[in-house]
N, C-alpha and C positions, 0 to 999 in steps of 0.2 A: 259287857261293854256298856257305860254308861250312855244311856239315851241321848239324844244332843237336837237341838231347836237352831233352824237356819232363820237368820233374820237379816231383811236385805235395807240397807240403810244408803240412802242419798242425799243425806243433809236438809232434807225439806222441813215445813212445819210439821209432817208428821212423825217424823222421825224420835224424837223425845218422846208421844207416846205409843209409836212400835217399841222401844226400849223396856217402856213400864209395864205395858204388858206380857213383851215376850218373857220379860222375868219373874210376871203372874204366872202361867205356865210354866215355867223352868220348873220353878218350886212348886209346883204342884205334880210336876212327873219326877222330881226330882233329876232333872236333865242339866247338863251343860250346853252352851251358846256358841254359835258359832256364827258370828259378825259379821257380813260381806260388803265390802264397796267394791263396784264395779267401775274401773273408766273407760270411757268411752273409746276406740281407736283411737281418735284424733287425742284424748286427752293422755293418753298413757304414752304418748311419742311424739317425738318434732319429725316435721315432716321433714323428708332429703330436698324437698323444693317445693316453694312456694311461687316458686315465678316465674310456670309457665313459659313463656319463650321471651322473658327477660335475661337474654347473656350477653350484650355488649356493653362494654367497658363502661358505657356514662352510667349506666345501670348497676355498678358492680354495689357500690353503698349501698342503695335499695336492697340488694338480694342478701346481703352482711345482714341489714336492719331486718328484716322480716325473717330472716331464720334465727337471729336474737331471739325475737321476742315470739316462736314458737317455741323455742327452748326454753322460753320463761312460762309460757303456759303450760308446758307441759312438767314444769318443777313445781307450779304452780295447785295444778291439779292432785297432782300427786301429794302434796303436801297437805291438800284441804281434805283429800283422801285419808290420812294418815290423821288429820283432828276430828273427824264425823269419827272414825275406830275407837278413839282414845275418848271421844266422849262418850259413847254406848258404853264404853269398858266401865267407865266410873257409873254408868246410872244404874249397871245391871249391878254391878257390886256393890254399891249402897241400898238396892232392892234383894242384895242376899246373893246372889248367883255365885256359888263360888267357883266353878270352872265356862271363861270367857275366852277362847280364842280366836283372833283377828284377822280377816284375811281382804288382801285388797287383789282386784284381777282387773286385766284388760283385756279388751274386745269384747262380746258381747253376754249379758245378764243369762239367759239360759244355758250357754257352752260352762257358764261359769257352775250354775246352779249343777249341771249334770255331774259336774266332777263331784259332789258332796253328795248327792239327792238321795244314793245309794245308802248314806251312815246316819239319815237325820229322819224322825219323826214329824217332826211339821214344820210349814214354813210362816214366817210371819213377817208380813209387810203394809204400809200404808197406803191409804184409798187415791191419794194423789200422787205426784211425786216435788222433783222442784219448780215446778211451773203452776201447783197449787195456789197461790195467790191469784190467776191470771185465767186457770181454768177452772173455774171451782164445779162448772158445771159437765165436767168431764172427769172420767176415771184414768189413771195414769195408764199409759201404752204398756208397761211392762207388766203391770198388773193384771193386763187382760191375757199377755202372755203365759205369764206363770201359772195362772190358773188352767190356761187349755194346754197345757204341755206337763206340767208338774203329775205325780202321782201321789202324791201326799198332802195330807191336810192343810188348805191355805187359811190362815186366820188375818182379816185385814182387817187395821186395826182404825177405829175413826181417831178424829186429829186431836178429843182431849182423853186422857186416861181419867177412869173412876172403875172403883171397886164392882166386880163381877158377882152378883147373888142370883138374878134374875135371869133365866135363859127361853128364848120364844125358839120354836125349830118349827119350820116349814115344814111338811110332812106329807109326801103326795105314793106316798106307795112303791116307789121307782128304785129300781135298783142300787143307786145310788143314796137314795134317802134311808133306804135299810140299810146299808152299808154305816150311815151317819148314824143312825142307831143303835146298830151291833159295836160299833167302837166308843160310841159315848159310853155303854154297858158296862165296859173294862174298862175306860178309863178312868186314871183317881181324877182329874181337873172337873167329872163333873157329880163329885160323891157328897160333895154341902150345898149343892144350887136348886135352887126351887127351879124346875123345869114344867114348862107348857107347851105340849106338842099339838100346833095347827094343824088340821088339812083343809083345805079352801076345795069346793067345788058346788056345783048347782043343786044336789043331792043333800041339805045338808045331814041329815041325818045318815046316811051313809057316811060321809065326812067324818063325822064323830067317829063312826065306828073303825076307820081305817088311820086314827088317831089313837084308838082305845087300844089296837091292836098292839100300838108302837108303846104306847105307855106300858104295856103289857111286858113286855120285854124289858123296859127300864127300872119296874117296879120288881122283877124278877133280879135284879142286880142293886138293891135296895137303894135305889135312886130316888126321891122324891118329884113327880111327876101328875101332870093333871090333863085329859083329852079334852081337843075344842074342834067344831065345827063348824064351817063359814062359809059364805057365798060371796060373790063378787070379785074386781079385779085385784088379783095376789101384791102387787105393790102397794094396792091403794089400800087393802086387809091389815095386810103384814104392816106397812106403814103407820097407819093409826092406832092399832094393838100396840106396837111398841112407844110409840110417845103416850099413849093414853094411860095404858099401864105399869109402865116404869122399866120395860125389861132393860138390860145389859149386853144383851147379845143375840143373835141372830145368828141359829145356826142353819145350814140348807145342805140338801145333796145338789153336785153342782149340774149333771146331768137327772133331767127328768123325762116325764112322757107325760107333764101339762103344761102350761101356760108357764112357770117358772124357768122352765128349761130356756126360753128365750129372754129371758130378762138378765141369765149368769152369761151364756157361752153363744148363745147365737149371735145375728147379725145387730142387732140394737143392742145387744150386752148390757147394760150398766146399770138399768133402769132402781132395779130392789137394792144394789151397795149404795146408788145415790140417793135414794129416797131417805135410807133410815139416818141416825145418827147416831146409832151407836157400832162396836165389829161387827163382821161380818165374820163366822167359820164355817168354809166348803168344803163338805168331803169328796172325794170321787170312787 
């Protein structure tokens, strides 16, 4: 059974480059695509009433017009649902994907994700969502979602696409962060990337060494790979390393046991996908 890549699409600025890159990936596992738009309850149906304890007669126009025009919303939705599909379909096929199929649901993004999560290898979605213009200083709600409930690799994708050569990975020891190692190992997506695997901690030469270990493994799967050791605050590290040195991507275990683990999935969540500017890939 051919591998298959979930990517969840809301018409946002991000959206064009989750396309671009989910179908870097694609081609790199040689997988097909599997397109989700999600609509909301309210956008996947008109409501039986909108009008409250509006039922006498001087009222009856009113309650005609506003169930009109939920029924226009809800053809409406549906409809903008059905252009965000038909435009991933054409970006991923002009980036080569040759199997794309389209799926639109109602109610809610995780009941959605669960019915597929079982047949797909990774999921791939943007750092915002449609309210990215408005909140640039916040991570989308579903994104926070997916990541603590998903069990497969989330790759989130920043809002422009460029070519992936360059990869930084966080690297703290943790169960999770080995797991991000033992599957980079196998994987073909990361078999022509220059890889530098961080560990931040006050130790730094221990640091190194618990970096050297993971390269150890990578360079065992003849992956190209180099160990580094750092001190200081992991966003503020990771942060600088990647604009300073040009990487492409940032990979993390999304659970850890330092300072990291509260920047993916604890209560301030957001801090390390906000800072950098380029994806973000979590393993769990």
């Amino acid at each position: 059974m051919m591998d298959k890549i979930l990517t969840l699409l809301d018409g946002s600025h991000y959206s064009q480059s989750v396309c671009h890159h989910t179908a870097w990936i694609a081609q790199k596992l040689n997988a097909g695509v599997e397109a989700l738009h999600v609509l909301g309850r309210r956008e996947g149906t008109a409501s039986s009433d909108l009008s409250g304890a509006l039922h006498l007669g001087a009222r009856s126009a009113l309650l005609q017009e506003l169930s009109l025009l939920d029924e226009q919303r809800s053809r409406l939705a549906q409809a903008r649902g059905h252009a965000i599909l038909e435009d991933a379909q054409t970006i991923l096929a002009q980036d080569g994907v040759a199997v794309v199929n389209l799926r639109m649901r109602k109610g809610d993004l995780l009941d959605a994700v669960r019915e597929v999560e079982s047949d797909i290898r990774a999921i791939t979605i943007g750092k915002r969502g449609e309210g990215s213009e408005f909140a640039a200083g916040h991570l989308g709600s579903n994104l926070e979602r997916i990541v603590r409930a998903t069990k497969v690799p989330v790759f989130v994708a920043s809002r422009e696409f460029r070519p992936i050569s360059r990869v930084l990975v966080a690297y703290d020891g943790s169960a999770s962060a080995r797991i991000a190692i033992e599957r980079m190992s196998t994987s073909p997506v990361f078999k022509d990337l220059d890889i530098c695997v961080v560990c931040i901690g006050q130790d730094v030469a221990r640091a190194q060494q618990t970096a050297q270990d993971a390269v150890a493994t990578l360079r065992r799967a003849n992956i190209t790979a180099s160990p580094r050791g750092a001190s200081g605050e992991p966003e503020e590290v990771l942060g600088k390393l990647v604009s300073d040195e040009g990487f492409d991507l940032l990979v993390m275990g999304a659970y850890g046991h330092s300072r990291i683990r509260s920047l993916i999935i604890g209560s301030t969540t957001t801090a390390m996908i906000q800072t950098v500017k380029v994806p973000v890939l979590l393993y769990r």
